[in-house]
C-alpha positions as CSV (number, residue, x, y, z in Angstrom):
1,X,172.5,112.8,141.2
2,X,169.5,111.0,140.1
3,X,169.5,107.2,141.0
4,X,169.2,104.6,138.1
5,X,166.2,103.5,140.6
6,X,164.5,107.0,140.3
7,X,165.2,107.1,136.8
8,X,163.1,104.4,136.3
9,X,160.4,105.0,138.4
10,X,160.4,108.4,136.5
11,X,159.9,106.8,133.0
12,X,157.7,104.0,134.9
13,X,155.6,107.3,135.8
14,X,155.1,109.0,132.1
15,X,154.7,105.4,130.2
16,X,151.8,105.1,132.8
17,X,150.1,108.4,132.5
18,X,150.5,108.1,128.5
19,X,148.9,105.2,129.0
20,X,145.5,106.3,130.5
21,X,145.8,109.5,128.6
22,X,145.6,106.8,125.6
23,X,143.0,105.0,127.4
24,X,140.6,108.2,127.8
25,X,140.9,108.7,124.1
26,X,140.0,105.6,123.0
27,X,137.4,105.6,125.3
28,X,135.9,108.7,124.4
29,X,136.5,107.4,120.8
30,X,134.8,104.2,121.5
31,X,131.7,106.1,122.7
32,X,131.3,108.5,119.8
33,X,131.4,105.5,117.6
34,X,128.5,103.9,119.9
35,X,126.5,107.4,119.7
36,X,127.2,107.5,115.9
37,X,125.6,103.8,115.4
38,X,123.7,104.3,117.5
39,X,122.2,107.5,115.7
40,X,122.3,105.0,112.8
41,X,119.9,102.6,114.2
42,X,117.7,105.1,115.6
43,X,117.2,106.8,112.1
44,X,116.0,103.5,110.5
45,X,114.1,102.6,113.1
46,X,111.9,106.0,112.4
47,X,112.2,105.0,108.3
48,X,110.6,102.2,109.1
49,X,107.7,103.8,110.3
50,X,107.6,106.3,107.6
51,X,109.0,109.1,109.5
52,X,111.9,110.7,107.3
53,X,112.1,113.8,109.2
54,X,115.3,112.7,110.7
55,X,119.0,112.8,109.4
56,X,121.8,111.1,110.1
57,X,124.4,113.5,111.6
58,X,127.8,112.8,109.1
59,X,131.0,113.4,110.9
60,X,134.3,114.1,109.2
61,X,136.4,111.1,109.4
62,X,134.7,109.4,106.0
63,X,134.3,106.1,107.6
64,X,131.7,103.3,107.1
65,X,129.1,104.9,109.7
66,X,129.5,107.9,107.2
67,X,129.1,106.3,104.5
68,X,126.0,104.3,105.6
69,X,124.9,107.3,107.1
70,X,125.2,109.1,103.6
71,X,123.2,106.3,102.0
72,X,120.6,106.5,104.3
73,X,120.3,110.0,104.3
74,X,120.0,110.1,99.8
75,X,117.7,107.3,100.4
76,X,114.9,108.5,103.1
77,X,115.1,112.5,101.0
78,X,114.1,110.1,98.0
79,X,111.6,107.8,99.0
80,X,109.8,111.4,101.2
81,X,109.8,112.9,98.1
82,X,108.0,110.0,96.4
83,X,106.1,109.2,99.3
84,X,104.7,113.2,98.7
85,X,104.1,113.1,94.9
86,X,102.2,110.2,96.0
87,X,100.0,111.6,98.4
88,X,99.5,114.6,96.3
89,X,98.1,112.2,93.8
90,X,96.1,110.3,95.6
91,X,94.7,114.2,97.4
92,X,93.5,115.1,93.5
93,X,92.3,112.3,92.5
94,X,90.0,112.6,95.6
95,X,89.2,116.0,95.3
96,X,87.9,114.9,92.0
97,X,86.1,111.5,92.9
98,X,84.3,113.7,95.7
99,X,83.1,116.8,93.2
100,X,81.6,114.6,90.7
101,X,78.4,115.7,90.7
102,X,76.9,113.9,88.0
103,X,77.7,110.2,89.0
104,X,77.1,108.4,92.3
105,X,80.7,106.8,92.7
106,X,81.4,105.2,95.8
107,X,83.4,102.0,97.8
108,X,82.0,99.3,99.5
109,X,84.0,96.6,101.6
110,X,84.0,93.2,100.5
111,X,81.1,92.4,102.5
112,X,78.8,95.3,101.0
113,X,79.1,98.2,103.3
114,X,79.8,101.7,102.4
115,X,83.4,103.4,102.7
116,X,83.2,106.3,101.1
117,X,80.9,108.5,99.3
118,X,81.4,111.4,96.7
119,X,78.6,114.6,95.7
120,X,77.4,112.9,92.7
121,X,76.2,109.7,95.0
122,X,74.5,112.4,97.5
123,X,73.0,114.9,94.6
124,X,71.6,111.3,93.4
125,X,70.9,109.0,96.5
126,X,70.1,112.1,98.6
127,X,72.2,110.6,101.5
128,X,75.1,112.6,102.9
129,X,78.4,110.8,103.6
130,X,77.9,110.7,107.5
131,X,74.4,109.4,106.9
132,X,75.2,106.3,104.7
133,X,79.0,105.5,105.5
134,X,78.8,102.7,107.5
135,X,75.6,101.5,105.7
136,X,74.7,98.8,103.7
137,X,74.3,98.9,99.8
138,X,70.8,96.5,100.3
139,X,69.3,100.2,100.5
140,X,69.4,101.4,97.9
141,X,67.5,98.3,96.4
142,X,63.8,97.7,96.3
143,X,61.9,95.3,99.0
144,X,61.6,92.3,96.3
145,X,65.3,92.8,95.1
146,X,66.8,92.5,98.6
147,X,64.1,89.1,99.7
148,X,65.4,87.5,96.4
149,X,69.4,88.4,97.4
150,X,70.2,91.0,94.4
151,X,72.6,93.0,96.7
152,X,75.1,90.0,97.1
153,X,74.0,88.8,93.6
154,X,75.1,91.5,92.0
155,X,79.1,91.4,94.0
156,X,79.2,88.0,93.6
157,X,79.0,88.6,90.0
158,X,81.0,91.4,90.0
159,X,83.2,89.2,91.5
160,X,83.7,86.0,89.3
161,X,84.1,88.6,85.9
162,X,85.6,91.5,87.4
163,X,82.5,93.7,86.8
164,X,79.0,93.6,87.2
165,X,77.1,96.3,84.7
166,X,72.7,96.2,85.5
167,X,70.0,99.1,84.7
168,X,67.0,99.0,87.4
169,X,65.4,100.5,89.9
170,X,67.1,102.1,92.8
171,X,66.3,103.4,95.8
172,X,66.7,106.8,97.3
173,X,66.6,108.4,100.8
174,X,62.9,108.5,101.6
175,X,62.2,105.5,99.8
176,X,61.6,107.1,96.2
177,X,62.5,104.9,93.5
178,X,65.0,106.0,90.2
179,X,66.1,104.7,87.5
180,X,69.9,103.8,87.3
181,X,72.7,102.0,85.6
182,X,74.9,100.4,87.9
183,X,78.4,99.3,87.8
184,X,80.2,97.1,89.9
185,X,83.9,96.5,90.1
186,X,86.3,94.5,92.5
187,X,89.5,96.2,93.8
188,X,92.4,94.5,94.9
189,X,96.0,95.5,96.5
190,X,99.0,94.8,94.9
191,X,99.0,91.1,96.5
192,X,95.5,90.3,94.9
193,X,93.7,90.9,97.8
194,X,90.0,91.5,97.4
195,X,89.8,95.1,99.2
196,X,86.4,95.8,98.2
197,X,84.1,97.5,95.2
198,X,83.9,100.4,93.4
């Protein structure tokens, strides 16, 4: 017969390998839900950098990592799909800046230097963009213009009434001389910041 003492050590035996088989579940438990935040924080990280390509895998138990998860997910799809439209905007209203051919329209920094350049301001100036990116706008003005300051006249005007609107004599590549109306506007980003002129 089986002593009270081995009974005991029997049950002593089973409580005690239920409790580590316990233990290893709520461990492994424990380390999904680390992987699962973790796959959380790893996600935002990436949104925060514009990078929407990744998901957030959803698991079946419905919890609050699932639902954040969830949220995230509806959220990144959305702003990627604005962030698109956007840049498909901003792609045809480039393509249509650049193939103006009858109008010079360009940007200049803040301090007067060329940013971009479309086909109307080459057909026109006679410069190609990789000649006069980079460049200042004092060429395209005569000799006496630029000794009396009409380059930064002209942006500081621009500047104190939002536009600047002159007819003259401009200069092309080569040195020729044309006659042109000029306009001059400020841009600013959504904070007010003076980012340059068009």
């Amino acid at each position: 017969t089986i002593s009270e003492r081995e009974q005991s050590q029997a049950i002593l035996h089973i409580a005690h390998d239920q409790l580590m088989l316990i233990s290893k579940e709520r461990k492994e438990e424990l380390e999904q839900y680390q992987k699962r935040v973790e796959a959380v924080f790893q996600a935002i990280l990436k949104y925060t950098l514009m990078d929407f390509s990744k998901k957030i895998p959803i698991s079946e138990k419905g919890d609050e990592i699932d639902a954040i998860a969830t949220g995230l997910n509806t959220l990144s799809e959305e702003v990627d799909f604005y962030i698109r439209r956007l840049a498909e905007s901003e792609e045809r209203y480039r393509l249509l800046i650049e193939n103006i051919k009858d109008y010079a329209i360009f940007m200049i920094d803040t301090k007067g230097y060329v940013l971009s350049w479309n086909k109307g301001a080459e057909h026109i100036k006679g410069y190609t963009s990789e000649e006069i990116i980079g460049k200042h706008i004092s060429v395209f003005y005569t000799a006496e213009e630029i000794e009396q300051g009409e380059p930064e006249h002209n942006l500081k005007v621009a500047l104190e009434n939002g536009r600047y609107e002159t007819e003259g004599l401009r200069v092309k590549k080569g040195g020729s001389e044309f006659w042109a109306d000029t306009i001059l506007t400020p841009l600013y980003d959504e904070l007010k910041n003076l980012k340059g002129f068009v």
